[in-house]
C-alpha positions as CSV (number, residue, x, y, z in Angstrom):
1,X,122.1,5.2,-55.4
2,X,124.0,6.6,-52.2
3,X,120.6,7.6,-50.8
4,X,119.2,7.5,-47.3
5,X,115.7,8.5,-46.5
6,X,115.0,9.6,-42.5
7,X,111.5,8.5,-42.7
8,X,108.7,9.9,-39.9
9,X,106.6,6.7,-39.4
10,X,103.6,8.3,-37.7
11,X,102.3,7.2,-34.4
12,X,102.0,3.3,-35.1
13,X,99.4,1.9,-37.5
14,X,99.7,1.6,-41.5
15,X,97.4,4.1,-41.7
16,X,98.9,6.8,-40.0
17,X,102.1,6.8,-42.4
18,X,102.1,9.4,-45.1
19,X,102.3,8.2,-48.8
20,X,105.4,10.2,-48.9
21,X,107.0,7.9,-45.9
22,X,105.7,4.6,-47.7
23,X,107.1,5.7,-51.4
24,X,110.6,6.3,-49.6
25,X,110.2,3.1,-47.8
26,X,109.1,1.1,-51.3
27,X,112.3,2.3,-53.1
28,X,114.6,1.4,-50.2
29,X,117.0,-1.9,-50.5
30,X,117.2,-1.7,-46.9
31,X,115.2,-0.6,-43.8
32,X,116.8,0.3,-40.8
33,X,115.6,1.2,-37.1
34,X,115.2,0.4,-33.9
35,X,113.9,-3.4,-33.5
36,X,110.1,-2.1,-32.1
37,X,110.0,0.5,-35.3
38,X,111.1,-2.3,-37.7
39,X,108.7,-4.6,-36.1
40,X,106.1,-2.2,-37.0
41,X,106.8,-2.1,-40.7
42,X,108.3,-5.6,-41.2
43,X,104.8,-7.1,-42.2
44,X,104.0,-4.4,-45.0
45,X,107.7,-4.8,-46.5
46,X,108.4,-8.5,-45.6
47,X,111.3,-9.5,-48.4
48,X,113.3,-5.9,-47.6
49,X,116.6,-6.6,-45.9
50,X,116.7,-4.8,-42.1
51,X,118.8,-3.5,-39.7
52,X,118.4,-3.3,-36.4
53,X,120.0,-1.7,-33.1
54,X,118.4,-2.1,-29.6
55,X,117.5,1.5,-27.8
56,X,120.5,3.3,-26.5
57,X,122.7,2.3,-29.8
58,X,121.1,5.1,-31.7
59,X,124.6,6.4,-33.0
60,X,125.9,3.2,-33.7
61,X,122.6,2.7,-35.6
62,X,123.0,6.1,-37.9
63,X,126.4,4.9,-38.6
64,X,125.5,2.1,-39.9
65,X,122.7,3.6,-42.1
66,X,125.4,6.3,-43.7
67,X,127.9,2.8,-44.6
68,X,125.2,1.3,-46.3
69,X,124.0,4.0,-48.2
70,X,128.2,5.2,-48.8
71,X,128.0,1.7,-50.6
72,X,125.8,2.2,-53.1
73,X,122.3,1.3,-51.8
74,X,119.2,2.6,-50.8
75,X,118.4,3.1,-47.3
76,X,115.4,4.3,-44.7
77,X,115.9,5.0,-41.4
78,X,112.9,4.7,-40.0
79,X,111.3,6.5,-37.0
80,X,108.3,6.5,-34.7
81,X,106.1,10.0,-35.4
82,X,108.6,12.4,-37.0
83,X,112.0,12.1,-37.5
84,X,112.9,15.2,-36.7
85,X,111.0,15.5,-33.7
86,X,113.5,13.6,-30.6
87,X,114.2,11.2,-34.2
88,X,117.3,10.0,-36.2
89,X,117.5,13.2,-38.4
90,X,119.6,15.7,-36.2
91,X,121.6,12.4,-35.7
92,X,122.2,11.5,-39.2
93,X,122.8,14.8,-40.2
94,X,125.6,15.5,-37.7
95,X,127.2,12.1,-38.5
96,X,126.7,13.2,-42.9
97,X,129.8,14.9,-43.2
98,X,132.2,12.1,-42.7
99,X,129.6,10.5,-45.9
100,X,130.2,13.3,-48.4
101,X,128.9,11.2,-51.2
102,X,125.3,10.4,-49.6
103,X,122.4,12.1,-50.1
104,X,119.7,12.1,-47.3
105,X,116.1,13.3,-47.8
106,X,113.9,13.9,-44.3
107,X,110.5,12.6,-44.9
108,X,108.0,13.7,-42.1
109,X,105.9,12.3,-40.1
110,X,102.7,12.6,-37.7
111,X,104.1,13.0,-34.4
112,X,102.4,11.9,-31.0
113,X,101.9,15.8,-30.4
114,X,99.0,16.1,-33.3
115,X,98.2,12.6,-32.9
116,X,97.0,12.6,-29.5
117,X,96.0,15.8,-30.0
118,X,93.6,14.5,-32.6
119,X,92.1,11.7,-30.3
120,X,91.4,14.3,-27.3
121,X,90.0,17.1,-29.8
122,X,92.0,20.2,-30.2
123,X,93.9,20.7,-27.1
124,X,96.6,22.6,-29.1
125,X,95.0,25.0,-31.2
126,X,96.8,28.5,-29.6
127,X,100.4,28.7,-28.9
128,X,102.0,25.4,-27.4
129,X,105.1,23.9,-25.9
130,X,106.5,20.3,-26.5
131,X,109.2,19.4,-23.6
132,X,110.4,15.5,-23.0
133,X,110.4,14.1,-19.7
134,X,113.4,11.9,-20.0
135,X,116.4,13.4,-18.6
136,X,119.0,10.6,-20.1
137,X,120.2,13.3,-22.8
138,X,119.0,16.1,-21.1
139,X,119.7,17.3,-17.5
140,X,116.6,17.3,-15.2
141,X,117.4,21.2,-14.1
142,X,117.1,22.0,-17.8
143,X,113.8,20.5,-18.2
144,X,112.6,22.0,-15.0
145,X,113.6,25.3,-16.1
146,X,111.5,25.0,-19.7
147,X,108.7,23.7,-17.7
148,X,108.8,26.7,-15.7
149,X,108.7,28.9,-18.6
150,X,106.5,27.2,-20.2
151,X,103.8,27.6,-17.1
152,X,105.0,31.3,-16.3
153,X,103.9,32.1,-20.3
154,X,100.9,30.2,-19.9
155,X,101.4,27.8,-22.9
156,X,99.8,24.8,-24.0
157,X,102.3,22.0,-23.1
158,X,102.4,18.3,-24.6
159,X,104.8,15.9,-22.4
160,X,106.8,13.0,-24.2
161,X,108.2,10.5,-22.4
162,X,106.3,11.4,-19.1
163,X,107.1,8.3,-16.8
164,X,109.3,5.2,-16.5
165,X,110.5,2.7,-14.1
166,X,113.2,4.7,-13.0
167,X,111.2,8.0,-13.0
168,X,108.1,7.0,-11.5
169,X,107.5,10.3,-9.8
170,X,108.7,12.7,-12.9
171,X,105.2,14.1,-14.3
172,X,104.3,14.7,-10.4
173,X,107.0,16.7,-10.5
174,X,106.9,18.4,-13.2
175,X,103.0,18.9,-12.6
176,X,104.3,20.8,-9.5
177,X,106.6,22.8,-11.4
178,X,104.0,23.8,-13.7
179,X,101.6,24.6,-10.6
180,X,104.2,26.8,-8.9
181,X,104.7,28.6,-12.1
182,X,101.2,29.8,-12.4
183,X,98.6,27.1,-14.1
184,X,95.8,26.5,-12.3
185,X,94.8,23.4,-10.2
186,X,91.5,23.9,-12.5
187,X,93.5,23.8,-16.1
188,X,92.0,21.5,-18.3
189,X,94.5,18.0,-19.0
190,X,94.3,14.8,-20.5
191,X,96.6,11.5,-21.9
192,X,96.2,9.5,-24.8
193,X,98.3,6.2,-24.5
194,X,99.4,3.6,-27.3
195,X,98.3,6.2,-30.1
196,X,97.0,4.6,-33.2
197,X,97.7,1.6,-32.0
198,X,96.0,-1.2,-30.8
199,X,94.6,-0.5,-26.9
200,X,94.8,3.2,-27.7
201,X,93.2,5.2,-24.7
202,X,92.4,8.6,-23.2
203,X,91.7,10.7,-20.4
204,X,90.7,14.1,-19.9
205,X,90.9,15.4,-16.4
206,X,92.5,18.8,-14.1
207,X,95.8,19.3,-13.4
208,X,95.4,18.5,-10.2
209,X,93.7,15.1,-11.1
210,X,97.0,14.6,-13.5
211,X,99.7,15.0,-10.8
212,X,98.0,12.3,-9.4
213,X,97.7,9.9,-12.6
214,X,99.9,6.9,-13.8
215,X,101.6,6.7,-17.2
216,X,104.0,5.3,-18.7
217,X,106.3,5.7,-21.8
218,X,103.9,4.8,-24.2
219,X,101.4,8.3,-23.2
220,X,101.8,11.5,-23.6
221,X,100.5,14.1,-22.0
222,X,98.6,17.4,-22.5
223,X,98.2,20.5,-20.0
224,X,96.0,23.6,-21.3
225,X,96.2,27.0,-21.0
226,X,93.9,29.2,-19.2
227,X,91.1,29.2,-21.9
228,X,91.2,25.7,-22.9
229,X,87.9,23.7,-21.7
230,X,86.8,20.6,-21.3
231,X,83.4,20.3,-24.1
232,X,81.7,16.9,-23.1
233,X,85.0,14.4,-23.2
234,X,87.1,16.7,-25.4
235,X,89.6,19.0,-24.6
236,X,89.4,22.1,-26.3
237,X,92.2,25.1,-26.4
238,X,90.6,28.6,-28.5
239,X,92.3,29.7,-30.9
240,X,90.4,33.5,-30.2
241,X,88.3,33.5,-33.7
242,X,85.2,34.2,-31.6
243,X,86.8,37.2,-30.2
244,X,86.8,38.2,-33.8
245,X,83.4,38.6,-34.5
């Protein structure tokens, strides 16, 4: 069929895929991914041929997918939240024009963002911002500069990728950034970690409690504005409806 679906898994669980993302995954001859992403799936699709790539081969991996699907098959690339959100999309699609003859279909997904946004209650209900920690495709000054904007505007900001081995001390830093840029030590934060998945947990706490806190690749994070509040152990941004009336 010369078809290869870029399929947004959602954050973990069966029940956080969309129908859409199952359908595409149900009419594919082959599944590929990342080996934890294929791991996740393998169970609900357990005769569908797979391929695999470790992280870091993500290239090699969209490659591969394209080849496939140039030979006549059916393919989904699979992806943790949404695929177009740091997914295999933007990948696939810069690789498509040496694959004139396949067609690709994005299907999304739930990404960590409204996930964990879910489980701590509506921390991003006004304008928001969504940076990555991880500077290993992005340089760190860059990051530090949309941090800075972010604070100086005063948004709502969700962290991916806030810590790792080798950046330990990242969300302190970038909880400093934030703080020199105008939040408040007071602002309203919280984690969720291992989103809809089993050992999922949260915290809600201030940004000075966050700088503080230890994560790991598996959270993400979530710093207020100045109007979002903490309402028993939820974290709440207005939207401004009350002003309204």
């Amino acid at each position: 069929m010369n078809k290869l679906y870029i399929v947004g898994l959602g954050p973990g669980g069966p029940e956080g895929m969309t129908a859409a993302a199952r359908a595409a995954m149900e009419k594919a001859d082959v599944l590929c991914g990342y080996t934890v992403y294929i791991d996740l799936v393998r169970p609900l699709y357990p005769d569908k041929e797979v391929y695999t790539t470790p992280m870091t081969r993500e290239i090699e991996r969209c490659r591969r997918a394209l080849e496939i699907a140039a030979a006549g098959r059916t393919v989904a690339m699979v992806c943790s939240g949404d695929a177009g959100v740091y997914g295999m999309a933007g990948p696939i699609y810069q690789l498509a024009g040496e694959f004139p003859g396949v067609e690709l279909e994005v299907v999304p997904g739930v990404t960590a963002a409204t996930a964990g946004a879910a489980v701590l209650g509506a921390p991003l209900m006004h304008d928001l911002c969504v940076i990555s920690l991880s500077d290993l495709l992005t340089p760190w000054p860059t990051i530090e500069t949309r941090l800075r904007c972010a604070g100086e505007g005063d948004f709502a900001v969700c962290l991916y990728n806030p810590s790792s081995r080798k950046r330990a001390d990242y969300l302190r830093r970038a909880c400093d950034i934030l703080l020199a840029a105008g939040k408040s030590p007071d602002t309203v934060c919280g984690w969720v970690r291992n989103i809809g998945r089993d050992g999922q947990e949260s915290r809600v706490m201030t940004l000075a409690r966050l700088r503080e806190e230890s994560v790991d690749m598996f959270t993400t994070v979530f710093i207020g504005n100045a109007a979002t509040r903490q309402l028993g152990d939820k974290m709440v941004t207005p939207r401004g409806y009350e002003a309204k009336e």
